[in-house]
N, C-alpha and C positions, 0 to 999 in steps of 0.2 A: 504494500500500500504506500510506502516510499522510502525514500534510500534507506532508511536505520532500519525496516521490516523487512531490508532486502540481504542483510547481513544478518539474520538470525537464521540459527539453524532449525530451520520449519521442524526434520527429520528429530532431531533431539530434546523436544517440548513434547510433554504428557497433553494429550488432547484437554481436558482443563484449561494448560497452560496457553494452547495456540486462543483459545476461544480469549481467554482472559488479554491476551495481546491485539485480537481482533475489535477487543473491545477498547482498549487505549487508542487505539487507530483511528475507529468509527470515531471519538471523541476529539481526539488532536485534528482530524478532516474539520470536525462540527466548530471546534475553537475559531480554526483557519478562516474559517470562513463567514465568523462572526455571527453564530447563531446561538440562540440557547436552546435549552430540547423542548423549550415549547414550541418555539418557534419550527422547529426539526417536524415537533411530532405535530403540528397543522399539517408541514410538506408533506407530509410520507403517510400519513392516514395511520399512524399510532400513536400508542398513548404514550406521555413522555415518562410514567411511570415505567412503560416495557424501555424508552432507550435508555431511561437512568438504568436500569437491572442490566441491560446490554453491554450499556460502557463500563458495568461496574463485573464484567465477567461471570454474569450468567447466562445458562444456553435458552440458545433461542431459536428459534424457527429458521430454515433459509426464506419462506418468504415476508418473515421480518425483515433479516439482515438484506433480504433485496428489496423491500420498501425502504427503506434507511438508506441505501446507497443511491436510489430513485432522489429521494430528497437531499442528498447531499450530490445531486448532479454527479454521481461516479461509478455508472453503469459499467464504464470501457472497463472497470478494473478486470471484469471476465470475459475479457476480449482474449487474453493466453487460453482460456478455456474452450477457446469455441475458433480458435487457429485449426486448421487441419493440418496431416503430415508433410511436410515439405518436401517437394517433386525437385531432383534433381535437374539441372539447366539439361545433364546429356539425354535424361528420359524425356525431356519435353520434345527436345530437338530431334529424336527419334517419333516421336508419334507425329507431331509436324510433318514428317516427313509420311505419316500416313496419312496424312488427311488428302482427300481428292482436292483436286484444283480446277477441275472439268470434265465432261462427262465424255466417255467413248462413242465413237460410230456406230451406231446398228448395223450388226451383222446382213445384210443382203443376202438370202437364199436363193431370191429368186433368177439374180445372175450366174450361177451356177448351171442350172436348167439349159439344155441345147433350145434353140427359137422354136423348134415345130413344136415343143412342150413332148418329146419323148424321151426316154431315158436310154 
């Protein structure tokens, strides 16, 4: 959520612990921004009783914690979430090279055929 939550090690915090960080975060967002959690919870359609418990590292629902990121204008944050896997430039350049660029001649049978139409 920014540079200092970029330097924790996600991997080594007791889930508890990530929530209870998740919850400093949603709040230093909330500070930055100069809101109080009343003001939060008009935006986001909660009660500001659920973002105090949130900031104060109790668990909460995702579509809390995604009403709260709505109203703190910070959707993109699960934009790594929703990246797909990344295509190599040689893979692309290979299918590229599948793709049609125009269509072929129709095969003609019928000039095949001698003129009197016998075989």
């Amino acid at each position: 959520m920014s540079s200092l939550s970029n330097n924790l090690n996600w991997y080594g915090m007791s889930d508890p612990a990530i929530i209870r960080e998740l919850g400093i975060q949603l709040k230093r967002i909330r500070l930055q921004k100069n809101m109080s959690q009343q003001q939060l919870a008009a935006k986001s359609g909660l009660y500001r009783s659920t973002i105090s418990e949130i900031e104060h590292g109790r668990t909460a629902s995702l579509l809390s914690f995604i009403q709260l990121l709505r109203g703190l204008e910070k959707l993109e944050l699960f934009g790594p979430l929703a990246d797909g896997p990344a295509v190599s430039p040689l893979t692309l350049a290979r299918e590229a090279g599948l793709i049609r660029k125009r269509a072929s001649r129709l095969k003609s049978y019928d000039n095949d055929l001698p003129e009197d139409g016998t075989w």
